[in-house]
N, C-alpha and C positions, 0 to 999 in steps of 0.2 A: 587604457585597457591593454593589457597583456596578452598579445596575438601567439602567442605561441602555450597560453594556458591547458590549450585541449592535448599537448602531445607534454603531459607529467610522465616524471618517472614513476617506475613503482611504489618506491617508497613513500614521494608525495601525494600521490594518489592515495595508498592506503591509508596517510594520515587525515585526509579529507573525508574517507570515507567510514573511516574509525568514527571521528568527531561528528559526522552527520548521525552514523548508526546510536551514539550514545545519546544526543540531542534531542531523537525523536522516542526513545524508550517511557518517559511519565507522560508526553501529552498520548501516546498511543494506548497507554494502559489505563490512563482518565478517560480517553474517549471508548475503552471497550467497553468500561463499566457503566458510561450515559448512556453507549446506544441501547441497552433495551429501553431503556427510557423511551428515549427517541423512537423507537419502534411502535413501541407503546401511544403514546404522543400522535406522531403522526402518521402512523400505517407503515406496515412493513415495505411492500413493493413500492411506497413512495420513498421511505427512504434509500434504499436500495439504490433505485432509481437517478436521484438526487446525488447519492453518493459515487456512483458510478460519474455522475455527466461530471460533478467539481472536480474528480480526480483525475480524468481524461484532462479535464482545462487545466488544473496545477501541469501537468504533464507537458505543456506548449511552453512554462515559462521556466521548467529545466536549463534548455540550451538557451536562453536568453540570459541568465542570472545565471549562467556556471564561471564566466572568467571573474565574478564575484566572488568567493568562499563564502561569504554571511548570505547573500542573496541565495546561494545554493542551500545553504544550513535551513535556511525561510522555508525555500520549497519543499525542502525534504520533511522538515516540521508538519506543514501544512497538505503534505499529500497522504504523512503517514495520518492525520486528524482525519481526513476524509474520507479515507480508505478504510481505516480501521471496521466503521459497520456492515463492508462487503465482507470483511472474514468471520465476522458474528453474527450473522443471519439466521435467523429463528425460519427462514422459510422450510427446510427440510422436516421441522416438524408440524407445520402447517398443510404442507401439500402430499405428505408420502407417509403409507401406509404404516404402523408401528412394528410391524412384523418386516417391513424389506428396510429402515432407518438405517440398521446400520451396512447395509450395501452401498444405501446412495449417499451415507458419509464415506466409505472407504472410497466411492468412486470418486467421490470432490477431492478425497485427499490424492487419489492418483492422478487427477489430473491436474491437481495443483502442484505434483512434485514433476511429472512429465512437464508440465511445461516450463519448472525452474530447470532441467535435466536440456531441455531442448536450447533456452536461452543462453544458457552458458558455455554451451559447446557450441551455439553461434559466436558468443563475443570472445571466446578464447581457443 
């Protein structure tokens, strides 16, 4: 194991995470297209649900499988598969009136860019 894996340069880094970002692009866009399936299947708040707790657990074996490269490529695979039905949830039009939708989509999306706006200006 390569103790000194976690302090990459930039460049190795951004070739790792090139290669991760391109690796999960067809299993993420095969899994937007099941989940309505999946929604359908077995309820939405369960999968939601479901989907949330796997993706939290992929999440644990990040920094276990990162001085890997393939073992990281796995997780990244596999978190973006799990993840994918939290970005495609049909709840918005389940539980919110058809006259305020598009508020409480603009506000998901603000708070989905707030908090990519918040994390990056922690990590850098």
């Amino acid at each position: 194991m390569n103790t000194n894996y976690y302090n990459l340069n930039r460049e190795d880094a951004t070739a790792v995470e090139s290669t991760s970002s391109s690796l999960t692009i067809l299993p993420s866009i095969v899994m937007q297209i099941a989940s309505g399936y999946i929604f359908d299947i077995f309820g939405r708040q369960m999968t939601v649900y479901y989907s949330l707790v796997f993706s939290g657990f992929i999440m644990i074996f990040f920094p276990l499988f990162a001085p890997n490269s393939y073992g990281f490529y796995m997780c990244r695979v596999i978190f973006s598969i799990t993840s994918a039905p939290i970005s495609n949830n049909p709840l918005v039009n389940d539980y919110v009136v058809k006259e305020s939708r598009g508020a409480a989509v603009s506000f998901t999306m603000m708070g989905l860019s707030l908090g990519i706006i918040i994390s990056l200006s922690v990590l850098f």
